[in-house]
C-alpha positions as CSV (number, residue, x, y, z in Angstrom):
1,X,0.0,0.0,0.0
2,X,3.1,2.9,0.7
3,X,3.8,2.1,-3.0
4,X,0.7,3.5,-3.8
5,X,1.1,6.1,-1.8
6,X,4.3,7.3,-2.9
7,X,3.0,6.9,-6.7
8,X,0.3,9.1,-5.8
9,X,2.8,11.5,-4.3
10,X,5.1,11.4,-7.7
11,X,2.3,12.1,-9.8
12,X,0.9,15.2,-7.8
13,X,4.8,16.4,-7.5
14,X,5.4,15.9,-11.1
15,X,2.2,17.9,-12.2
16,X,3.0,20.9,-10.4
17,X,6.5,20.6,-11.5
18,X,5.8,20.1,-15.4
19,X,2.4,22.2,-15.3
20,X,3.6,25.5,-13.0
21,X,7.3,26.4,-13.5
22,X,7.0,28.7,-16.0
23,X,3.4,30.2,-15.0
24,X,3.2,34.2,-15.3
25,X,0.5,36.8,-15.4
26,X,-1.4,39.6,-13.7
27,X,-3.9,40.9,-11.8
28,X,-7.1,40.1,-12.9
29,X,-9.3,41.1,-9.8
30,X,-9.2,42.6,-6.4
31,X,-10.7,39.7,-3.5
32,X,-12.3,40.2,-0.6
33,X,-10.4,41.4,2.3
34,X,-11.1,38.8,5.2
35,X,-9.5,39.1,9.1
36,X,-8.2,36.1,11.1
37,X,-11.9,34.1,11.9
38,X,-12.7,34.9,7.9
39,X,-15.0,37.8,8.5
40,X,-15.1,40.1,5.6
41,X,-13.1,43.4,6.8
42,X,-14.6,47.1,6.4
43,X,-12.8,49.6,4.5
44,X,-12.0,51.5,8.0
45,X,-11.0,47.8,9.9
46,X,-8.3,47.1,7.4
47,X,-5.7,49.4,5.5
48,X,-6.9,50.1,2.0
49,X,-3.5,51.3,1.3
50,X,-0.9,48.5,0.0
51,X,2.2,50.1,1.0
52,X,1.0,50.3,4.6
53,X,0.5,46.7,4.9
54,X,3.0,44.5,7.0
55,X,5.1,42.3,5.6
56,X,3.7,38.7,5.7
57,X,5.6,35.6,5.0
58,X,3.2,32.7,3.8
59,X,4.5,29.2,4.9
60,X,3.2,26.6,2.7
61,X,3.8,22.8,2.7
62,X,4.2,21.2,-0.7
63,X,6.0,18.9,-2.4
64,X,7.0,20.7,-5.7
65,X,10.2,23.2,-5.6
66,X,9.7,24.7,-9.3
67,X,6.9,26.6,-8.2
68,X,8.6,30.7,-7.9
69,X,7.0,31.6,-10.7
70,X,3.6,31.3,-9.3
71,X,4.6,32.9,-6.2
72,X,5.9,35.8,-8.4
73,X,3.0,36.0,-9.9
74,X,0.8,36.1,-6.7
75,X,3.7,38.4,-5.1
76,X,3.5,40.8,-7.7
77,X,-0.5,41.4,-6.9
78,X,0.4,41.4,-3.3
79,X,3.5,42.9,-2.7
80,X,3.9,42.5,1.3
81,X,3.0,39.4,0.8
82,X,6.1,36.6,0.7
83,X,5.3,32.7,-0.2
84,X,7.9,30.3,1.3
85,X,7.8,26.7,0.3
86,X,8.1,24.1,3.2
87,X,9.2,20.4,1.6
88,X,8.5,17.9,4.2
89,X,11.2,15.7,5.5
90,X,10.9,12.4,3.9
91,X,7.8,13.4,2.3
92,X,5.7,12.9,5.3
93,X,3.3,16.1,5.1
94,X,1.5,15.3,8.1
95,X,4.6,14.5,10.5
96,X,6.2,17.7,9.1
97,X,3.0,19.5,9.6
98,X,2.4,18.8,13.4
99,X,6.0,19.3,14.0
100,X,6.4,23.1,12.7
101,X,2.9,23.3,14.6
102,X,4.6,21.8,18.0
103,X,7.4,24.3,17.5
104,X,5.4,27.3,17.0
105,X,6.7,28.0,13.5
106,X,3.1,26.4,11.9
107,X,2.2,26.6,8.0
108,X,-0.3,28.5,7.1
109,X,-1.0,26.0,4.1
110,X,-0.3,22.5,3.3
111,X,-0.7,19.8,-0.1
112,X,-2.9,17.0,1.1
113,X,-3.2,13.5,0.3
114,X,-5.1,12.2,3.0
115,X,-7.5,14.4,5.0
116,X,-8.7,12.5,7.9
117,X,-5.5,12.4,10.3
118,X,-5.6,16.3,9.8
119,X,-9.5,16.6,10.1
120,X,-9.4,14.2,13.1
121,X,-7.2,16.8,15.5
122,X,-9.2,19.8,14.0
123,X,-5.8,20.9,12.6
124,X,-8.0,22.5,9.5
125,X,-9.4,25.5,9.2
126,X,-13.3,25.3,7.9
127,X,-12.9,27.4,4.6
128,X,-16.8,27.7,3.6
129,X,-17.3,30.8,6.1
130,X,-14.1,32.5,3.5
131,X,-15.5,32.0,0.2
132,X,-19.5,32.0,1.3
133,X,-18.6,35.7,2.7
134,X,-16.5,36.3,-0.4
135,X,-18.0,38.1,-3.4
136,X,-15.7,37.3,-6.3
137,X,-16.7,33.5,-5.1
138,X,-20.1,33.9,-5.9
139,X,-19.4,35.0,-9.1
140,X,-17.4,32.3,-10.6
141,X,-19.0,29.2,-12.0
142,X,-16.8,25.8,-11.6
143,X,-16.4,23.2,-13.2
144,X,-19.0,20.5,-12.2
145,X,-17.7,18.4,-9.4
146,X,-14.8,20.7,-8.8
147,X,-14.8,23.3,-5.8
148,X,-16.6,21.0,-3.6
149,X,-14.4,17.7,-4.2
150,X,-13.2,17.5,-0.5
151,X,-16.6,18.8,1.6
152,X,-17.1,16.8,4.4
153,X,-21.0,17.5,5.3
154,X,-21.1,21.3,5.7
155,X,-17.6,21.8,6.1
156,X,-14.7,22.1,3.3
157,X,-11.6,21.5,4.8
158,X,-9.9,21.4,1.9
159,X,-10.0,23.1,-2.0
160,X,-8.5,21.6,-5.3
161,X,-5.9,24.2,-6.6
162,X,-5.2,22.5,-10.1
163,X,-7.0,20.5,-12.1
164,X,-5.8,18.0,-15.4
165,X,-7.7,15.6,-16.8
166,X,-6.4,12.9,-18.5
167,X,-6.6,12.3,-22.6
168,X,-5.6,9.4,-25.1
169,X,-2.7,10.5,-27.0
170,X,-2.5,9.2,-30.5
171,X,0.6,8.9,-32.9
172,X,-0.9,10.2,-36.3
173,X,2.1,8.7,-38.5
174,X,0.7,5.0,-36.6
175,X,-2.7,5.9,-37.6
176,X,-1.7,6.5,-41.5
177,X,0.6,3.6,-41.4
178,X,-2.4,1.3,-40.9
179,X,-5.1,3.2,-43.0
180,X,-7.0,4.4,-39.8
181,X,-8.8,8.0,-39.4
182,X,-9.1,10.3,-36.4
183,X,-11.9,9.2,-34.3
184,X,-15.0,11.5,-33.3
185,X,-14.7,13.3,-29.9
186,X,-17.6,11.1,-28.6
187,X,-15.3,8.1,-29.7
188,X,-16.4,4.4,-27.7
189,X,-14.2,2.0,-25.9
190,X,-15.0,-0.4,-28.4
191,X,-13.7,2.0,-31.7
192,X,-10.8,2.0,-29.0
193,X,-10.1,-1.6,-29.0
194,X,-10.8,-2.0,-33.1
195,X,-8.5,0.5,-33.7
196,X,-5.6,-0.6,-31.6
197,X,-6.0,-4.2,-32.8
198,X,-5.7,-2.8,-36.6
199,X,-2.4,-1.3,-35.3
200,X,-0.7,-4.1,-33.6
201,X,1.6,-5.4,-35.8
202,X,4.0,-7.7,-33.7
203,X,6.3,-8.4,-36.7
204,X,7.1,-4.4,-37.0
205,X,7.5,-4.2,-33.4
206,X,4.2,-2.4,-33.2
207,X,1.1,-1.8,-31.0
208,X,-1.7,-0.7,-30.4
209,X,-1.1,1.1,-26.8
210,X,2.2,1.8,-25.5
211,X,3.7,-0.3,-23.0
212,X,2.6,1.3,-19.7
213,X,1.0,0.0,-16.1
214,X,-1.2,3.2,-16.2
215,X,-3.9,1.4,-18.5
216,X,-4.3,-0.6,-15.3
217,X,-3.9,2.0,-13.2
218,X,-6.4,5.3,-13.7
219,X,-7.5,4.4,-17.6
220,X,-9.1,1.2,-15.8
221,X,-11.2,3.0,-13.2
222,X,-12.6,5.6,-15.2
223,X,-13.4,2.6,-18.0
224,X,-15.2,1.4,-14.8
225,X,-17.4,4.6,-14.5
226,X,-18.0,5.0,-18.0
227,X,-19.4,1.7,-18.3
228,X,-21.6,2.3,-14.7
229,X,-19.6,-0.3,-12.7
230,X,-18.8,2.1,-10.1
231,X,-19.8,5.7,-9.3
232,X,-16.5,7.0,-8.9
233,X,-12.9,6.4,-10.2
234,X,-11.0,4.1,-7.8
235,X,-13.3,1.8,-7.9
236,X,-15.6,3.7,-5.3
237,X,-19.8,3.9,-4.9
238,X,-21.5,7.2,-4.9
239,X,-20.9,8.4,-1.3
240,X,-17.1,7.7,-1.7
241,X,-17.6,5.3,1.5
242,X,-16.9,1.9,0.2
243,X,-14.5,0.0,-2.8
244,X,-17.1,-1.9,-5.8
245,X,-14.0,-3.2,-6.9
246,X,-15.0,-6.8,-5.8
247,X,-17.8,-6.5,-7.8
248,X,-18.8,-9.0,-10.9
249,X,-19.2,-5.6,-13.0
250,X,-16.0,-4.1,-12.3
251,X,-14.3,-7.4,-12.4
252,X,-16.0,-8.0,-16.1
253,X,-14.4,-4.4,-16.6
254,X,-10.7,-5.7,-15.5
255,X,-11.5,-8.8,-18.0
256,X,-12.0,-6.6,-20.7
257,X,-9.1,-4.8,-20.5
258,X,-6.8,-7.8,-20.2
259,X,-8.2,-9.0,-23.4
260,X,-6.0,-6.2,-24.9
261,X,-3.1,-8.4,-23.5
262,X,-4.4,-11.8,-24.0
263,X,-6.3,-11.9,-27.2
264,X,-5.5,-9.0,-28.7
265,X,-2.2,-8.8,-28.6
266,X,-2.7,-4.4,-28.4
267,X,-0.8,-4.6,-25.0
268,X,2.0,-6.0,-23.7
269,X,2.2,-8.1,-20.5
270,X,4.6,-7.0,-18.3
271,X,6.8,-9.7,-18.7
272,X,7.0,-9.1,-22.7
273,X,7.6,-6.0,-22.7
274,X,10.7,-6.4,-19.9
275,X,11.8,-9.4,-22.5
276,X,11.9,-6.7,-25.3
277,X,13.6,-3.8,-22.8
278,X,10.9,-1.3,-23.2
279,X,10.1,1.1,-20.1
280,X,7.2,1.6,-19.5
281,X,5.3,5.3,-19.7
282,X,5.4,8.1,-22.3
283,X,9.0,6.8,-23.0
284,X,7.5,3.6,-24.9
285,X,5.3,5.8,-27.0
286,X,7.8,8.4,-27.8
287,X,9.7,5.4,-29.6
288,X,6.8,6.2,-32.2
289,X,5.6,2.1,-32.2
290,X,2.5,2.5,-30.8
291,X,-1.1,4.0,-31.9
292,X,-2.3,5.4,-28.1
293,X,-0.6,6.4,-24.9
294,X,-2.5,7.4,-21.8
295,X,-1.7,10.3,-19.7
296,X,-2.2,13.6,-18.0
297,X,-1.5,17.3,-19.3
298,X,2.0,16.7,-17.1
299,X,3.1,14.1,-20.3
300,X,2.6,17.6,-23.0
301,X,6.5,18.9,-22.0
302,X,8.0,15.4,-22.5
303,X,6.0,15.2,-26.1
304,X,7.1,18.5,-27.2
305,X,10.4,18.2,-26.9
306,X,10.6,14.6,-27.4
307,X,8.3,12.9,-30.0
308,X,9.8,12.7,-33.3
309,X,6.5,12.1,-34.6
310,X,3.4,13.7,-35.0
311,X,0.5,13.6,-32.4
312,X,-2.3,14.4,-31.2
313,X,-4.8,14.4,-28.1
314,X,-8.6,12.4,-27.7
315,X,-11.1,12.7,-25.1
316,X,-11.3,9.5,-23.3
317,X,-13.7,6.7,-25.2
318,X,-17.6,6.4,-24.0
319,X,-18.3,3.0,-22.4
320,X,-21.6,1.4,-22.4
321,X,-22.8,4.4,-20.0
322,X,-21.0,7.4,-20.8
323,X,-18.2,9.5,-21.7
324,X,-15.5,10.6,-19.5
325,X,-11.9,11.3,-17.8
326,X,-9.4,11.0,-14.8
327,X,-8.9,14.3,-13.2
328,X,-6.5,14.8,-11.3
329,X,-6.7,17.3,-8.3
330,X,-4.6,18.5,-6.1
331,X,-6.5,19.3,-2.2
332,X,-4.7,22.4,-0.3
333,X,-6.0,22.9,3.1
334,X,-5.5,25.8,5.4
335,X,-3.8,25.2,9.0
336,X,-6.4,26.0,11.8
337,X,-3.4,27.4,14.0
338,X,-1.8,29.8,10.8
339,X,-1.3,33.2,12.3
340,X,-2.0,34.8,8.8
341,X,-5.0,33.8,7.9
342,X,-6.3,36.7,5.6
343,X,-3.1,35.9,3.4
344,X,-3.6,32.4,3.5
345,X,-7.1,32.8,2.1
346,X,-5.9,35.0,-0.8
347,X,-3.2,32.9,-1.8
348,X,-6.3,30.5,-2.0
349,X,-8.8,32.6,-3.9
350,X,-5.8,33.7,-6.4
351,X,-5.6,30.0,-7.9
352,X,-9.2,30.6,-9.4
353,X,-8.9,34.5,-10.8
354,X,-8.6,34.4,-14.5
355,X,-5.0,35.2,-15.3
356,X,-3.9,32.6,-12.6
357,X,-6.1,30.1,-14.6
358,X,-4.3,30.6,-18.1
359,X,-0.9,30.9,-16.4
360,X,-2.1,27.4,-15.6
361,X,-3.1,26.5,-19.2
362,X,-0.3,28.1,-20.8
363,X,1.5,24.9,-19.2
364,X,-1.0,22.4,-19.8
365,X,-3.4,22.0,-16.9
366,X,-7.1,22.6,-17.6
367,X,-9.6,25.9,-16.4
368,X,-11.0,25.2,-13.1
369,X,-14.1,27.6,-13.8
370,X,-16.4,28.0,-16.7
371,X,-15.4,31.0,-19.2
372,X,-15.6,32.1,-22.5
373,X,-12.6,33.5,-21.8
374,X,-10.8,30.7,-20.6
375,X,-12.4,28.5,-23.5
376,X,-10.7,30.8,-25.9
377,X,-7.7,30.7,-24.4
378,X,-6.9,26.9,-25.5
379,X,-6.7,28.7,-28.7
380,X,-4.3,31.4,-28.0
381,X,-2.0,29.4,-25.7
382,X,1.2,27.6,-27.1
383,X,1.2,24.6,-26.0
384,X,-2.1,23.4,-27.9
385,X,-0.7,25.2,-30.4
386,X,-1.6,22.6,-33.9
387,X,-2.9,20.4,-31.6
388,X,-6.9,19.2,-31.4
389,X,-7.8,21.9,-29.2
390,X,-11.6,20.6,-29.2
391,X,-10.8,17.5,-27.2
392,X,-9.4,19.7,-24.8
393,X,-12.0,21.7,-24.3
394,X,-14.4,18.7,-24.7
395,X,-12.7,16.8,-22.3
396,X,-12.5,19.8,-19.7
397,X,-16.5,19.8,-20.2
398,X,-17.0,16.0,-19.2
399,X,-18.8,16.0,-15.9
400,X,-16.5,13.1,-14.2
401,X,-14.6,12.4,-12.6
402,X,-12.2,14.3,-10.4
403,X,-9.6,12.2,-7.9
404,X,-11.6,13.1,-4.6
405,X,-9.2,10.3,-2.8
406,X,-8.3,12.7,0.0
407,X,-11.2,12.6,1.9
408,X,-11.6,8.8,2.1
409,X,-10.8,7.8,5.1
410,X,-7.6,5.2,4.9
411,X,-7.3,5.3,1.2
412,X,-4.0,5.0,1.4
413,X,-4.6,1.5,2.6
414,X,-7.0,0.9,-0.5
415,X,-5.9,-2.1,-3.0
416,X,-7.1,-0.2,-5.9
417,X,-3.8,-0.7,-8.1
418,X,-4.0,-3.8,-7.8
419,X,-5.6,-4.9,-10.9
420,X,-2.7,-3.3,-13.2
421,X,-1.3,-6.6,-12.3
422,X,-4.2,-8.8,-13.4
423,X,-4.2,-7.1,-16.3
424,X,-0.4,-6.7,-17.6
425,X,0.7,-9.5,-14.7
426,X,0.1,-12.6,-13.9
427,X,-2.3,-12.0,-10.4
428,X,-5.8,-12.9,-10.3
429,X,-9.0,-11.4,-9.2
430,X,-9.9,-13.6,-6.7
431,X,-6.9,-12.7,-5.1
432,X,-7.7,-8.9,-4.3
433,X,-11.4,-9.6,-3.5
434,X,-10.5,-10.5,0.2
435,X,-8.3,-7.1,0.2
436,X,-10.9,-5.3,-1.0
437,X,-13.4,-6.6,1.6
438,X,-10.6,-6.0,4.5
439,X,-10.1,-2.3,3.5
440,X,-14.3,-1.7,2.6
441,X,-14.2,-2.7,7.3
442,X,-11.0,-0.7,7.6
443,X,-12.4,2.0,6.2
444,X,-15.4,2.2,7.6
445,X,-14.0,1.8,11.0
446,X,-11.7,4.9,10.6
447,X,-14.9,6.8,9.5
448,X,-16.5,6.1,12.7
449,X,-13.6,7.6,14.6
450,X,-13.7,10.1,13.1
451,X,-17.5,11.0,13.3
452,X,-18.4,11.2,9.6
C-alpha cells in the first residue's frame, strides 16, 4: 500500500513541476479582504492602502520546488506578501505539519493526500465561512464536481488548486501507417479496442497502446465509471464510503481490459515488454511504435520536446454508460493554527482569478471555472498550439470524474492498483477480492472515529 502512496505523491509532484514552472501573469481582480476568523473586513478595519500593509511571510507545505513563478505572480499582486515553500522531510506532510505546529513556526498552508488524520485533531481550518462571505466567489461558476471535491458535510476543509484531466494521445504517423482516421470526440471504448488491434503489428514491433501500467492504473477506473460499474474512479460507490472493486461488473471491466493483452495482442504483458527492454510510460510511445498512450497534461513537455512524430490528443472513449476522464486534483487545506489567515485565504482565492487560470493552461493543466474567456484561451495558448484543441476543451467539459481520494478515510490502505497486475501481470481477481473486503471494514472503521 506505501507504493501507492508514494505513486500518488510522484504524480501530484510531477504535475505541479511540469504544469507551473514557467506560470506568469497579472492581476485580474481585487478579493475580498477577510481578518483572522474569515470575516469580511470594512474599508475603516483594514488598510486600503498596499504600502502600509505589514510584511507577511506565507508558509506553505508542498512537495513541488519549481513553483517561484507562481509565487511571483501572486507576489506581484500582493507585494507584502512573501510565499515560502516548506518540503516535508521524507515526504511525510503530516509529520512535518504537526512538528512546525509543535514548534510554534506552523504553516499556514499545506498539499494533502489524506484528510482525515488532519481533520481528526481539528488541525484544518473550515474554509466555507471565507469563500460564502467572499463576493468574487459567488461569481465564478466551476467546473461540475470541482470546488466541492473534498466537503465533508457542511464543512470544506480542503480546495482543489489545479485540475488536469487525462486524454488518449495518439501517434498520427501509426494511424496512416495502418489506413486508420481520427476518431470523433464522442469516440467508444470499443472504436478504442478495433483500432488498436488494426495497429498491432508484432512483426514491425508495433502496438496498439504503449507499454505502460497506467492502462491498469487510472485508464481502468474511469473505464469502470464510464461503463456504470462504479460511481467514482477508484473503484468507489456514490458516497465515496466503500471500494465496488470486488464486484462482478468491475471485475468484467478488469476482463476486458486484459483482453488487450491476452487476445488481442494491443498490449503488452509485463513480462514481454521487460523481455523486449521497453520502459514503460510516455517513453514507450515516444519510440513512435504504438497508436495510443494514456496520460495527463503533465506528459505535453515530454512530447514536445521529445516525439519525433506527429501527435495528437482524444477525449477518453464512452463505455456502455457514458463519456469521461481521470482528473486529477490536487486538495490544499488551510492550518487551523496559521497566524495569517487573511493571506492564506488569498493565496487560495488567487488560484481561481482568470489570469492565474491561463498561467495554468499556458502549461498544460485545464480551467478550473467555466469561461468564455478561458475556453478561448486553448486557442491562443502555445502549447495546444496545432494540436486538437476541441478534445481539450471537450474533455474539460465532461462532468466526471475528479480524484476526490483525499477525503476517504484510509485510502492510502486501498488495494485499488492492484488490478494493473491482473491485467499486464500474472495475479488474479480472486486474489484482491479479500483485500478489497478488509479495506471496505477498515475504512469504515476509521470513519467512525472520526465521526463522519
Amino acid at each position: 500500500m506505501k507504493q501507492l502512496v508514494k505513486s500518488k505523491m510522484i504524480t501530484l509532484a510531477l504535475l505541479l513541476v511540469y504544469l507551473l514552472s514557467a506560470c506568469s501573469g497579472g492581476n485580474s481582480g481585487n478579493p475580498v479582504k477577510t481578518n483572522n476568523n474569515g470575516d469580511i473586513m470594512k474599508e475603516e478595519e483594514g488598510v486600503s492602502n498596499e504600502e502600509n500593509q505589514d510584511p507577511v511571510t506565507l508558509r506553505v507545505l508542498m512537495w513541488s520546488d519549481r513553483l517561484q513563478p507562481l509565487f511571483d505572480l501572486f507576489t506581484a499582486q500582493y507585494p507584502w506578501i512573501t510565499v515560502e515553500p516548506v518540503y516535508p522531510k521524507d515526504g511525510d506532510l503530516v509529520g512535518t505539519f504537526v512538528a512546525m505546529d509543535a514548534a510554534g513556526t506552523p504553516v499556514d498552508l499545506t498539499w494533502l493526500v489524506d484528510m482525515s488524520a488532519y481533520v481528526k485533531d481539528g488541525m484544518l481550518e473550515d474554509l466555507k465561512p471565507y469563500m460564502d462571505k467572499d463576493p468574487a466567489m459567488k461569481k465564478i461558476e466551476f467546473i461540475p464536481g470541482f470546488i466541492d471535491a473534498y466537503d465533508i458535510g457542511d464543512k470544506r476543509y480542503a480546495v482543489p488548486h489545479v485540475y488536469a484531466p487525462t486524454y488518449i494521445y495518439i501517434n498520427k504517423e501509426v494511424m496512416s501507417k495502418y489506413g486508420l482516421e481520427m476518431p470523433e470526440l464522442d469516440w467508444t471504448m470499443d472504436e478504442f479496442r478495433q483500432l488498436a488491434k488494426a495497429a498491432t503489428d508484432p512483426a514491425a514491433g508495433d502496438y496498439g497502446l504503449a507499454f505502460d501500467s497506467m492502462w491498469g492504473h487510472h485508464f481502468l477506473t474511469a473505464l469502470a465509471v464510464a461503463n456504470g460499474s462504479a460511481a467514482n474512479t477508484y473503484y468507489m460507490n456514490e458516497d465515496l464510503t466503500q471500494s465496488v472493486l470486488h464486484t462482478p461488473a468491475v471485475i468484467d471491466d478488469v476482463n476486458w481490459l486484459k483482453s488487450f493483452v491476452t487476445q488481442d495482442g494491443s498490449l503488452l504483458s509485463l513480462q514481454k515488454g521487460t523481455e523486449l527492454g521497453l520502459q514503460s510510460g510516455i517513453s514507450d510511445f515516444l519510440n513512435g511504435k504504438s497508436l495510443f498512450a494514456f496520460g495527463g497534461d503533465w506528459v505535453l513537455p515530454t512530447l514536445e520536446s521529445e516525439a519525433s512524430f506527429e501527435w495528437d490528443v482524444l477525449p477518453l472513449p464512452a463505455g456502455k454508460d457514458k463519456q469521461v476522464t481521470w482528473g486529477l486534483l490536487m486538495a490544499m487545506g488551510m492550518n487551523a493554527n496559521s497566524k495569517n489567515k487573511d493571506a492564506a485565504y488569498k493565496w487560495i482565492s488567487f488560484q481561481y482569478e482568470l489570469e492565474a487560470q491561463k498561467a495554468k493552461i499556458d502549461m498544460g493543466a485545464s480551467a478550473a471555472i467555466v469561461s468564455d474567456e478561458l475556453d478561448q484561451y486553448y486557442e491562443e495558448t502555445p502549447i495546444w498550439k496545432g494540436r486538437n484543441v476541441d478534445a481539450v476543451r471537450y474533455t474539460n467539459k465532461l462532468s466526471c470524474c475528479g480524484d476526490k481520494t483525499s477525503r476517504i478515510p484510509a485510502f492510502s490502505e486501498n488495494p485499488w492498483g492492484l488490478p494493473s497486475n491482473v491485467v499486464m501481470g500474472d495475479s488474479q481477481m480472486q486474489d484482491v477480492i479479500p483485500q478489497v473486503e478488509a479495506w471496505n471494514k477498515r475504512t469504515l472503521e476509521v470513519r467512525k472515529q472520526l465521526g463522519w
